[in-house]
N, C-alpha and C positions, 0 to 999 in steps of 0.2 A: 504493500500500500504506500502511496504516495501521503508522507505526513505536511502537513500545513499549517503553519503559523498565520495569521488574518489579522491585520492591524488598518483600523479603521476609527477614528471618533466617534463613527452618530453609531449608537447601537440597535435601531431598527433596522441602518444600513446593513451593518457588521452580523447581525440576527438572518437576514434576508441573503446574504450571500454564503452566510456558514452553512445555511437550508441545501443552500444551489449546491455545495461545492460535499457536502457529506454525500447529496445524493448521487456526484457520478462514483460506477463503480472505479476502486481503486486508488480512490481518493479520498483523505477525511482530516477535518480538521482538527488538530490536536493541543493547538493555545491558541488563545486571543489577546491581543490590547486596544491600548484606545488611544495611545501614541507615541510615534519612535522609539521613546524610552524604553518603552519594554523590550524591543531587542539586548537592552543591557543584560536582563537576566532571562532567560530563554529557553526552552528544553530543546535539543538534538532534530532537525525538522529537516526535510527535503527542499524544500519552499518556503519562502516569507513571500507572503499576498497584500499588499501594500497601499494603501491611499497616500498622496502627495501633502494635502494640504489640512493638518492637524496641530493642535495647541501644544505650545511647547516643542518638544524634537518633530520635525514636522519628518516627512518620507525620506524627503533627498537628504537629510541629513544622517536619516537611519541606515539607508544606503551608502551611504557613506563609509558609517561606523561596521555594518558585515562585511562591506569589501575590505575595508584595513585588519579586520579581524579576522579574515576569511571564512567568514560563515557561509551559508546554506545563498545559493539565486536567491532574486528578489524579481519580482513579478510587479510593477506599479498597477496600479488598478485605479481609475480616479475619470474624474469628470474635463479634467484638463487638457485641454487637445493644444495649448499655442508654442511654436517652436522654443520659446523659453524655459516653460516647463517639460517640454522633449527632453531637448541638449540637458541641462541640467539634471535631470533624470539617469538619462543616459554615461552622462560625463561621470556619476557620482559610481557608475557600477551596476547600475539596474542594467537585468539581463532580457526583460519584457517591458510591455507596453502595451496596457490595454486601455479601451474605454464603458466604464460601467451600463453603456450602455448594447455591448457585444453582446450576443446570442449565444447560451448559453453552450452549445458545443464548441464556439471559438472558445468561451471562457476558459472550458475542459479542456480540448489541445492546446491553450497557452498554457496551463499550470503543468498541462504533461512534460511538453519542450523544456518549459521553464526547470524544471526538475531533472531534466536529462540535460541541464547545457545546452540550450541550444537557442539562438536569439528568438525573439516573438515579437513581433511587431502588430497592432491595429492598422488595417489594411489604410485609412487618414492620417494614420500615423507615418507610416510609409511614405505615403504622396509628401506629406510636409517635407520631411528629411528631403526626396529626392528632389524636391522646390527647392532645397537650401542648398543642396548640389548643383542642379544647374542653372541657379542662377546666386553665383557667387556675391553680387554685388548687392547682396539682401541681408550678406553676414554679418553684421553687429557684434563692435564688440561691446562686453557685458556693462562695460561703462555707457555706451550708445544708448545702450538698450532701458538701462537706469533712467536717462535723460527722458526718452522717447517716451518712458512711462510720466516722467514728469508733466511731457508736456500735454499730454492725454488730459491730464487734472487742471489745466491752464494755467500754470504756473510761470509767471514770465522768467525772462532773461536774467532779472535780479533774483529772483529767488530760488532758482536754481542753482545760481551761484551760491548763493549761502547754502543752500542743502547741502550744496557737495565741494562746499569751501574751496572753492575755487574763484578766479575772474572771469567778469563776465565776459570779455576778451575768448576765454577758454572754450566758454559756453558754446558762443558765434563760431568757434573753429568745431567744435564739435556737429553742430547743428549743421555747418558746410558739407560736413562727410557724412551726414546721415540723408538730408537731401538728397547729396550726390548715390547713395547708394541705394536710396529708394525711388530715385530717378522722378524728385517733386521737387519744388522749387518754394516751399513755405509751409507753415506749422501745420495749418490744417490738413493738406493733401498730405505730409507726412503719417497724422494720426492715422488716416483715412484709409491712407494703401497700408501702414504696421498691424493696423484692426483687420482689413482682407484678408490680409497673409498671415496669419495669427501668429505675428511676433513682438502683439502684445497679449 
């Protein structure tokens, strides 16, 4: 049997997926938490089943923490589809990628692979990464992508520079290379085509 650790905050959710995943055969869950943290202390598991975004040790972080301690795949599970929360995911060591909203036999072959080594991806999940391959000049870097979220919130020139203690000199050099990479020429067409592309 494929063992499974399920780490999720809302426990309706967490209740509703332990249902799904006891019932395929050869699979069954065997701990639960409610965030990252519980990776800290942990029984012996094939798979850790993961939500991203939780209080306290949130996924990417928990991911994190098995891949330096070489624990068990991690399988992300979450509602999250935008290439921030991909990359990051991915960069931290998660070996899958799903979205809660997958059909419950992909759900099955992803904990299987996930459990055998073997990458899993949500077929939107796929599409994005290969968007971010071929079209290079969409890549951000994580400081870009900081901004980009700033300006989402409408935060001007000055206040950005305070957030990220910098000049606002810095700002305007920034805001240049993200233009130039999202191939728009001002605040709003930047939000506009980063929200398309989900890389915000």
């Amino acid at each position: 049997m494929i063992s499974v650790m399920l780490i999720d905050d809302h426990p309706v959710v967490r209740a509703g997926l332990k249902a799904i995943l006891d019932s395929f055969e050869g699979i069954g869950v065997v701990a639960e938490g409610n965030s990252g943290a519980a990776v800290e202390d942990m029984p012996e598991v094939d798979v850790v089943v993961c939500d991203i975004s939780m209080p306290g040790v949130d996924g990417i972080e928990a991911t994190r923490r098995l891949k330096a301690a070489g624990g068990p795949p991690v399988l992300i599970l979450t509602t999250y589809d935008s290439e921030t929360d991909i990359m990051a995911a991915l960069e931290a060591g998660a070996l899958g990628y799903l979205l809660k909203d997958a059909p419950e036999e992909q759900l099955r072959q992803a904990v299987k692979d996930t459990a055998a080594g073997k990458r899993t991806l949500a077929p939107e999940v796929a599409v994005t990464l290969a968007e971010r391959v071929t079209k290079p000049r969409e890549s951000l870097s994580a400081r870009e992508r900081e901004i980009l979220s700033g300006l989402a919130t409408g935060a001007s020139n000055r206040e950005l520079a305070t957030q990220f203690f910098v000049s606002e000199a810095t700002i305007k050099t920034h805001l240049v290379h993200i233009y130039q990479k999202l191939g728009v020429d001002n605040r709003t067409a930047a939000v506009t085509v980063a929200r398309e592309r989900k890389l915000l």
